[in-house]
N, C-alpha and C positions, 0 to 999 in steps of 0.2 A: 708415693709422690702424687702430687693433687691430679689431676686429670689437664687443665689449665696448664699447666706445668711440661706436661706429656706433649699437649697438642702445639706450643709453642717451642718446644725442642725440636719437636717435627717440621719446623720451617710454616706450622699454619701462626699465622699471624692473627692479633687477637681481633680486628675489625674482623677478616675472614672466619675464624672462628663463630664470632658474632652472627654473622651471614650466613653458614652454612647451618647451624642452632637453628637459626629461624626460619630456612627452608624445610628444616626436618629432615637435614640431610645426616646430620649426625646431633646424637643427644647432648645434654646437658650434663647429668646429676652425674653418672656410674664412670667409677674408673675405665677407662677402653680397655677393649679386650685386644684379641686377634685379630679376630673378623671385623673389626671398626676399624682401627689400624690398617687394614688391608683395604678398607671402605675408603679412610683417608685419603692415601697411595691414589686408587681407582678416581678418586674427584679432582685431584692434583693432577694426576695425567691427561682426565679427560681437558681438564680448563686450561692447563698449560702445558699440554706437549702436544693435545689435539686441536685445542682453541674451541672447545663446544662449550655451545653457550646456558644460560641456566635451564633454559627450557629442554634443550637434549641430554642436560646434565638428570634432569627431573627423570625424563623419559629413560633413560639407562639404569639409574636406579627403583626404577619400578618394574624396570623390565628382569632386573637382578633379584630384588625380593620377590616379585614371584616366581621366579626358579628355585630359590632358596625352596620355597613354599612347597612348593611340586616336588621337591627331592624329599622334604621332610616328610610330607604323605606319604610319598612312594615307601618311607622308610617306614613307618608304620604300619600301613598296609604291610607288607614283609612282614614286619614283626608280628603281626595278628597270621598271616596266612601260616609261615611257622610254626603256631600254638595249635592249630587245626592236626583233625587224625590224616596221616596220608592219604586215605582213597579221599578224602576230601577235597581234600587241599590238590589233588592230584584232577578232580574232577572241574575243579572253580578254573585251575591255569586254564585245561583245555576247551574250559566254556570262553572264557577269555579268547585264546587263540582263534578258535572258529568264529567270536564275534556276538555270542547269543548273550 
């Protein structure tokens, strides 16, 4: 089903659609996934159930992509400290925890 298609079943209307593209709120090209879907939801509520306006709409979603961000390191980070021998990997936590 085309994308266009998706976002207008979803009750975003196409001037809105329009609007939200060119804040860079939500893309153009790619079929939505989940997490855009869930993005959609998130913009819908904050404009109409919360009344926030574009500019706290902006600020909310940047405050979201970077936690996205910070969680995706964090996950990485894990996955590298994993790959590490124990006493190592065991040595880096507790330099962490102390702070050094």
């Amino acid at each position: 089903m085309p994308r266009r298609t998706i976002f207008l079943q979803a009750g975003l209307g196409e001037a809105r659609l329009e609007a939200w593209v060119a804040e860079g709120w939500i893309g153009r090209d790619t079929a939505p996934d989940e997490a855009e879907l869930a993005r959609i939801a998130l913009i819908q509520a904050l404009t109409e159930e919360l009344g926030v306006n574009e500019a706290g709409v902006d600020v909310a979603l940047g405050l979201l992509d970077q936690l996205h961000g910070l969680r995706r390191a964090l996950r990485q980070m894990q996955a590298e400290l994993d790959r590490l021998p124990p006493p190592l990997r065991t040595a880096l936590i507790e330099a962490a925890r102390r702070g050094d």
